[in-house]
N, C-alpha and C positions, 0 to 999 in steps of 0.2 A: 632200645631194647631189641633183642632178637625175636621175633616175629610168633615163634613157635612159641615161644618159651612164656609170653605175655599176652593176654587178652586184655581190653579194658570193659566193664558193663559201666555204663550211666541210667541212674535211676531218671523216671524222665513220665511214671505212669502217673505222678502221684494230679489232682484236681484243684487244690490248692485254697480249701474251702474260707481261710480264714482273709483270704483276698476279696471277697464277697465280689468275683468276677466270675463271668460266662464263659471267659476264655481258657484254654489251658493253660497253668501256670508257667511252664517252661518257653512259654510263647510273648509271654510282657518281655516288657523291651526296657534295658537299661541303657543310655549312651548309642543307642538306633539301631542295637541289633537284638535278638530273640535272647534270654538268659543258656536257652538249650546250644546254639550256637558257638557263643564263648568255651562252655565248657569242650564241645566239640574240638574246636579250634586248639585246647591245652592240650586235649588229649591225643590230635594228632600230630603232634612233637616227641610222641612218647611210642607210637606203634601206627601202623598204616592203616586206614579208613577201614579196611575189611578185616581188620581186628579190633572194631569197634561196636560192641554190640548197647543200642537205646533200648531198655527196656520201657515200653510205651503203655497207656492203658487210656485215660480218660482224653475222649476226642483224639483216639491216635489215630486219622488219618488226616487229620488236619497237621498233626506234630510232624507224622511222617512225610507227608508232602511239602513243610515248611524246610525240611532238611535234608531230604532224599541225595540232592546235588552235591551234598556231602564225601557218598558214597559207604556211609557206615551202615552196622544192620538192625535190622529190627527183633526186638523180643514180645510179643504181647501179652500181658499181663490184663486181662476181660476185669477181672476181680481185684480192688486194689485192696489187698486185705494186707500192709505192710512190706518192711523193706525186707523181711526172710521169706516172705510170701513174692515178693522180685524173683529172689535168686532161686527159688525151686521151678520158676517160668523156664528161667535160662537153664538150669539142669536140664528139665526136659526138652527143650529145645536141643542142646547140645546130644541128649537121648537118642533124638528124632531123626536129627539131620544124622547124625554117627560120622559127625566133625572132630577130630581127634582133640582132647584136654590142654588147654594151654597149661604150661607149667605154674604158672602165676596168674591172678585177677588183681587186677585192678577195681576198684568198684570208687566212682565218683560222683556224686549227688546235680541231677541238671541242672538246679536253681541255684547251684553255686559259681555264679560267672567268673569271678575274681581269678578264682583257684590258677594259680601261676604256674608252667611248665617247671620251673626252676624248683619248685614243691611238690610237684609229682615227682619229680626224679631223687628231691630226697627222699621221700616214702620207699621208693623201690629199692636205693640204696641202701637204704635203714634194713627194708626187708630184707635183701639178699647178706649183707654183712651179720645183723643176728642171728640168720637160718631161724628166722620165724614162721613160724604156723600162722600166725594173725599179727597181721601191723598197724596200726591207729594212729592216723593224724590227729592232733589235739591243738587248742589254740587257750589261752586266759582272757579271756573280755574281765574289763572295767567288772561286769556285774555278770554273773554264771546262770542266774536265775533262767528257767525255762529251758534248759539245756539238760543233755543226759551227763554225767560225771566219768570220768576216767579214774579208777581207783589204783593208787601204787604203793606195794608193800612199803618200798622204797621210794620217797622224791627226787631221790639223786641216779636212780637206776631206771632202764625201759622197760622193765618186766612190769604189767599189768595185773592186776589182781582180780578185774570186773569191770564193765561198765553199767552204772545204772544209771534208767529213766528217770526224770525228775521227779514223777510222782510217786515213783519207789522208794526214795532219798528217805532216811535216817536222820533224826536230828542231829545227830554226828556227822552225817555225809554233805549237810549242806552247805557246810562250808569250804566244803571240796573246790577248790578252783579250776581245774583243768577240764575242760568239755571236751565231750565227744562231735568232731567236726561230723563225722558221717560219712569221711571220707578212711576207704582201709585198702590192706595187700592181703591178699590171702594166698597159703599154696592149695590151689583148686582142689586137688584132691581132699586135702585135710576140710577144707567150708563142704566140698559136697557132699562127703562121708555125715557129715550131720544137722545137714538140712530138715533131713525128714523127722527130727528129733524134734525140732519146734514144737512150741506148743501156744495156743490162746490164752494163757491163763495171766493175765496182766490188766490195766487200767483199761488199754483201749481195745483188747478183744482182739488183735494181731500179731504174727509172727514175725518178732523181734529177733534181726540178724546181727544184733547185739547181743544176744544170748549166747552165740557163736562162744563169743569169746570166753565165758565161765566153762562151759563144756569142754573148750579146749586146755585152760587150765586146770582141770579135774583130772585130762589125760596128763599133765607136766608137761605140757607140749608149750613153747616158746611165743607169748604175746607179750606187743613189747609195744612203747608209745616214740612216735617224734612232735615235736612242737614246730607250729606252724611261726614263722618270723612276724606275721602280722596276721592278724588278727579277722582283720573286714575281709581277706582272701577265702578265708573257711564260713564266712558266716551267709546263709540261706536268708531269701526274701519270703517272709512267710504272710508280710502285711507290704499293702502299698506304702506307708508310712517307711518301715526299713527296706524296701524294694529302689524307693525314693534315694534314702543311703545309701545305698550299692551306686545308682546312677550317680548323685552326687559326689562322690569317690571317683569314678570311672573318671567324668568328664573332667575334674578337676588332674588326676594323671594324666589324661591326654594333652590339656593347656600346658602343663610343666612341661609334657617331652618335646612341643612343638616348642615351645617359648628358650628350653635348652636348645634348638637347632636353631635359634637364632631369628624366633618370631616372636612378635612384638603383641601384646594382647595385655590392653585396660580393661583393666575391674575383668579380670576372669572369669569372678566368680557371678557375673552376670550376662555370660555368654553362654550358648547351647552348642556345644563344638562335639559331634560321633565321635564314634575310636575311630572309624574308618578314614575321618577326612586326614588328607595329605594339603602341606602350606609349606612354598619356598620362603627362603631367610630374607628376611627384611620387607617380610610384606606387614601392614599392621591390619589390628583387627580393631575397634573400638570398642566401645562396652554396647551389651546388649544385640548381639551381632548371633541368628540362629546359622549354623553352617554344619547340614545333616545330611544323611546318607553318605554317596562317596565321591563324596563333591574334594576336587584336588584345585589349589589354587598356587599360582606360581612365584616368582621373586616377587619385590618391588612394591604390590601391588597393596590398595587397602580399598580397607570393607568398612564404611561407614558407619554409624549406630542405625540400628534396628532395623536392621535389612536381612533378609531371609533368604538362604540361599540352599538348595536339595540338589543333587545326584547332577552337580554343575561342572562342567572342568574350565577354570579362569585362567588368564594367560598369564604372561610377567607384564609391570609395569601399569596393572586395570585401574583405575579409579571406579569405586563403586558407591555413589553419593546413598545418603542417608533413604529409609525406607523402600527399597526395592525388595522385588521380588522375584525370586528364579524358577524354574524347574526343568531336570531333564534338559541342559540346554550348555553351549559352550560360548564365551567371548575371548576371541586373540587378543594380544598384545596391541598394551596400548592406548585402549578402546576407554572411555568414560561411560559411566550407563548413571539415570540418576539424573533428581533425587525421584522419587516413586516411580521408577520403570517396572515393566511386566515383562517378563521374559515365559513365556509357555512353553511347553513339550516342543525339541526339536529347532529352536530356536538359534541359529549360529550366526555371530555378530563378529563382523570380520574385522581385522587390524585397522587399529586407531578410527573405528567408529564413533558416531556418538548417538546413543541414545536417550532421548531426554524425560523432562517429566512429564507422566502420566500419557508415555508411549507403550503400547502395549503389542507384546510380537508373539504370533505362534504358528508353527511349521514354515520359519520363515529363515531365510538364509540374507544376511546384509551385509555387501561388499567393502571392499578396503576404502576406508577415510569416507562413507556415506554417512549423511546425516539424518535424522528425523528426532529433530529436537522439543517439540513438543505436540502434548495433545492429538498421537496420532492410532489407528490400530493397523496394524499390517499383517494380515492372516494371509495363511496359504500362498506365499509371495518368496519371488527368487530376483534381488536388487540388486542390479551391479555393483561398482567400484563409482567410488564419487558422485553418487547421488544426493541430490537433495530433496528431503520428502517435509515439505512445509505442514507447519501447526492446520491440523485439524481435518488432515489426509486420512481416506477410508480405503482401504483395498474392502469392496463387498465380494466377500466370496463365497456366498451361502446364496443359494436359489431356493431354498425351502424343501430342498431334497438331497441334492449333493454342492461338495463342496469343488472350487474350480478354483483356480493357479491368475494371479498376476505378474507377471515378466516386466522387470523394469532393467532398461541397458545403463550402459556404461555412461556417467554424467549426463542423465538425465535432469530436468529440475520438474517437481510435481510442485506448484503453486498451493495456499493453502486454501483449506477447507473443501479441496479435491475428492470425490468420490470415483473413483476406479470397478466399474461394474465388470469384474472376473467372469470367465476368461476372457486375457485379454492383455495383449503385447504393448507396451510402451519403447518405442527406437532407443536406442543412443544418442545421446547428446539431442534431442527431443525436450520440448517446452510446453506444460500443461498450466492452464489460464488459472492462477487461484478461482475459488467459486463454480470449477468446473465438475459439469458430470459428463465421464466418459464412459461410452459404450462399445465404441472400436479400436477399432488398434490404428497406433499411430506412426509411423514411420520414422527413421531416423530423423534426426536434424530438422520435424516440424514442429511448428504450434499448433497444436490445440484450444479449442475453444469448445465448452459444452455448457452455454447462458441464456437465457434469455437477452436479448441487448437492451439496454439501458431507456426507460424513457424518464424524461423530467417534464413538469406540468410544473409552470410558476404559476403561482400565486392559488395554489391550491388549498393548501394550511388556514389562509386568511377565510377565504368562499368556505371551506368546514366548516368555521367557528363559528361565522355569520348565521350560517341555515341552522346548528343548534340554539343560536339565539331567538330565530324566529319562531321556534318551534318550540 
């Protein structure tokens, strides 16, 4: 679209009452991003972020500051008194600022994520080719109920005759199948010229930008319908229960497009896969496998059942045994993790690592072909290449105040059941006594020892037993 020529507004003030949530509606999350976001994202395929006007209302600054990064603008809307009560915000806005009238509005509902580029463009299409005053996306669900009706002289023609609310509906009218999406084109002048016409006089006591369109046909000015290809792209989350639908939907197209580029993924339909993650071909994923935020995972590689994986980037080639758990954190190529590893914040696991069970790592960096296979926790730690960190290794790195850095070099071997009292340097190629506690730092190429030494008392077990007897 030519810039001048198109605005888009997204309705985005509305609370979302029948959600029986705190939060603002446009703010729930389908497939791990915000519903307000998605639509965002359609709409700038259609015209550039600073002709993008949110018109905002309940808890907008939490909306606005969930989206800001955007770079769209804001309209506020204090009083949500309906969707013709929106667009007299933005008149006035438009008033205020004395921002020149884009030729065209777009107007697209926030809680509609679905809504496809490839459907706003034929809306605009539609509008420009009929020289419409008012354009109306419309879609047919299975069942119309609770939807407002698209009325046509004609079925076979886009001239519109009305739209009515459902609680308006006609015993005639309720067989109407065509709903009003909520999504329309207007030429700005023609919607502003009769904003101020609105009136309360309806079910819910607001000003209905539905009316628009009788008004407009009264003057014989051109409102005309396109139908929507499918259906779930126009339809609103008004309940967590159809909110639920929208996600179900979403996730289920993103397993189809990754699985068409050539990934492998059992029982999809029990897997938690965002729109956002990115996965090279021939990696497989198992059933029951969450992988959210903008976690990218490479060739080769597989993700074992029920393993949970956020905002991770995995290499080519990973093995990721059953039950682990990621965040915020990267593994190269190569590398095995698994089965129940912990990967925390900050976490990077270097080429053909191996991380084992119920190893747990954070703020830690672990070098190429290093091992720590089981039962260890390595916090606040930067470990060379070829290390080996034995079953039931401690880096302590919490004083009760701040936290301090363990340094392990190059092939190193940490014997098990080691505690590592941070800060605190570990050599190269350096040897720590299983059972040891260290408090200093060690030098390349020595051992370590931090034990008590050994004593034995024979015949000590027998002398016990005795004196409870006599006793």
């Amino acid at each position: 679209m030519v810039s001048n020529e198109f605005a888009i507004a997204i309705m985005a003030a509305g609370k979302g009452t029948r959600l029986k949530s705190k939060h603002p509606k446009v703010l729930h999350e389908i497939g791990g991003r915000a519903l307000l976001l998605y639509v965002i994202a359609a709409a700038e395929t259609a015209v550039t972020p600073d002709h993008i006007y949110c018109i905002i209302g309940h808890e907008s600054e939490r909306v606005k500051a969930a989206v800001a990064a955007t770079g769209v603008k804001f309209v506020l809307q204090p009083e949500q008194r309906g969707t013709g009560h929106a667009m007299q915000m933005l008149k006035a806005d438009f008033e205020l600022s004395g921002a020149p009238l884009p030729k065209h509005l777009l107007v697209l509902s926030g809680d509609v994520p679905l809504i496809r580029p490839e459907t706003i463009a034929a809306v605009r299409d539609t509008h420009l080719r009929e020289h419409a005053a008012m354009t109306i996306l419309t879609a047919v669900p299975t069942d119309p109920t609770g939807y407002g009706r698209v009325l046509r002289a004609n079925p076979n023609k886009p001239e519109v005759t009305a739209i009515v609310e459902q609680k308006a509906l006609t015993p005639d009218q309720l067989s109407a199948p065509e709903i009003n999406s909520g999504i329309y084109c207007f030429e700005t002048q023609a919607l502003f010229s009769k904003l101020d016409a609105l009136n309360t006089n309806n079910a819910h006591g607001e000003f209905y930008l539905t009316d628009i369109a009788a008004m407009l046909v009264a003057e014989r000015k051109r409102v005309v319908a396109v139908k929507a290809n499918n259906v779930d792209e126009v339809l609103g989350a008004n309940t967590i229960a159809e909110m639920m639908h929208l996600d179900a939907a979403m996730r289920l197209a993103t397993a189809r497009n990754l699985m068409a580029a050539g990934v492998t993924i059992f029982r999809p339909e029990t897997c938690v896969i965002d729109s956002a993650v990115t996965i090279g071909p021939d990696t497989v994923i198992e059933p029951y496998v969450q992988l959210l935020g903008s976690t990218n995972i490479g060739s080769d590689s597989r993700i074992r059942s029920y393993s949970v994986i956020q905002n991770c980037t995995i290499g080519n080639n990973v093995t990721v045994l059953n039950g682990c758990v990621f965040d915020d954190s990267s593994v190269a190529d190569n590398a095995i993790l698994g089965p129940y590893a912990r990967l925390r914040p900050e976490s990077h696991i270097g080429e053909g690592a191996h991380i084992g069970n119920f190893v747990e790592t954070k703020k830690t960096t672990i070098g190429k072909g290093s091992k720590a296979n089981h039962l260890s926790y390595l916090g606040d730690a930067v470990i060379g290449a070829g290390v080996n960190i034995g079953a039931g290794t401690i880096t302590c790195n919490y004083d009760g105040v701040l936290k301090h850095r363990t340094t392990i070099g190059d092939g190193a071997f940490v014997g098990s059941d080691s505690n590592l009292v941070a800060p605190i340097n570990i050599g190269a190629g350096s040897y720590i006594a299983a059972g040891s506690s260290i408090t200093e730092d060690v030098p390349d190429g020595a051992l370590a020892l931090g034990r008590s030494r050994q004593t034995n008392k024979p015949g000590w077990v027998a002398a016990r037993k005795a004196a409870k007897q006599k006793a």
